[in-house]
C-alpha positions as CSV (number, residue, x, y, z in Angstrom):
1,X,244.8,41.5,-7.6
2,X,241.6,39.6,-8.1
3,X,241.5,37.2,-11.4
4,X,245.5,37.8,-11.9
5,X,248.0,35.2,-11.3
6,X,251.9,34.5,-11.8
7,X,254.2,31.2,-13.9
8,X,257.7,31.3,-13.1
9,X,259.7,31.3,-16.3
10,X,263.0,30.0,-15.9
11,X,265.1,31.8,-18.8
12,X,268.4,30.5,-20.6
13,X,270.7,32.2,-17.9
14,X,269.0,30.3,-15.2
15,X,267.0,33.5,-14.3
16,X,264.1,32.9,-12.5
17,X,260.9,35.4,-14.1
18,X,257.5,35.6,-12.3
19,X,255.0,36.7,-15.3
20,X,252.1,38.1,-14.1
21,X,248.5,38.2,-15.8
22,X,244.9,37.5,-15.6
23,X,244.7,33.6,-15.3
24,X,242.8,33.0,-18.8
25,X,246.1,34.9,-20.8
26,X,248.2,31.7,-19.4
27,X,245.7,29.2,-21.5
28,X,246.5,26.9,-18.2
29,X,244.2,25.7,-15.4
30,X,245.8,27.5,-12.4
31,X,244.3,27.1,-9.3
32,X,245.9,29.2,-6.1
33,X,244.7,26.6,-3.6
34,X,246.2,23.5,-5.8
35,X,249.8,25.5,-4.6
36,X,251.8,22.7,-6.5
37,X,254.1,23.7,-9.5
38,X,253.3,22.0,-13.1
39,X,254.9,22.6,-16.4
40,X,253.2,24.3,-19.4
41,X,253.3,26.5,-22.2
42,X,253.3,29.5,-23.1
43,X,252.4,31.1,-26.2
44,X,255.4,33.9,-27.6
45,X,256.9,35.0,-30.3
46,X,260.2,34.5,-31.4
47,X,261.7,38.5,-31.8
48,X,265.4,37.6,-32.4
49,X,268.4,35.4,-32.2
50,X,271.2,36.2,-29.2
51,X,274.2,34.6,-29.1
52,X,272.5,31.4,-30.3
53,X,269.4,31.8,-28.1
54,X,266.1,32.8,-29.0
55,X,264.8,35.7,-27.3
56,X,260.9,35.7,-27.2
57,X,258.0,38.1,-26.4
58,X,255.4,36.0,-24.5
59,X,251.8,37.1,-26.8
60,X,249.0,39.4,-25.5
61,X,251.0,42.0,-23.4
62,X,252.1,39.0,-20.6
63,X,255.3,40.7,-18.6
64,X,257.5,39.9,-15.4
65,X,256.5,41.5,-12.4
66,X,259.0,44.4,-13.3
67,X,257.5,45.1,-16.4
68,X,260.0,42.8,-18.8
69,X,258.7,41.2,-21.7
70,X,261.8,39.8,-23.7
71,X,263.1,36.8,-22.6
72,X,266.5,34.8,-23.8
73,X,265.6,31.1,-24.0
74,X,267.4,28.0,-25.0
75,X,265.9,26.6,-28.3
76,X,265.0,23.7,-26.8
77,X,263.0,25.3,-24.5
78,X,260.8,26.2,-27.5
79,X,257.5,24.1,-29.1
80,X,256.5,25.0,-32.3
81,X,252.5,26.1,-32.0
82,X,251.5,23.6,-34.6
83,X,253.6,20.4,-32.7
């Protein structure tokens, strides 16, 4: 898939996600030769609160490879947008 790309998301249930978009939609500088792993960020929406996690819904249509697009996350996985 030319211009598309994939960041492992590692949810609150030690669930290993593979989101897949177009490499701008990440707001990171991915680079397929680099082949190293690097944290970052990604932009979502809190939806609701499970069990005292949050579950999010990453922003602009970003989904795992099967199509999922909720995720459960530990709170401190979370950075507020404005920090």
């Amino acid at each position: 898939m030319t211009g598309m790309d994939s960041v492992r998301l590692d949810d609150a249930e030690d669930r290993v996600w593979h989101l897949v978009d177009k490499v701008p939609g990440f707001g990171l500088d991915l680079n397929p030769r680099r082949g190293c792993r690097c944290p970052g960020q990604l932009l979502c929406d809190v939806v609701d609160e499970d069990g005292g996690l949050a579950v999010v819904a990453p922003r602009w249509g970003i989904e795992a490879e099967d199509g999922t697009n909720r995720f459960r996350v530990l709170h401190d996985q979370l950075v507020a947008e404005d920090a």
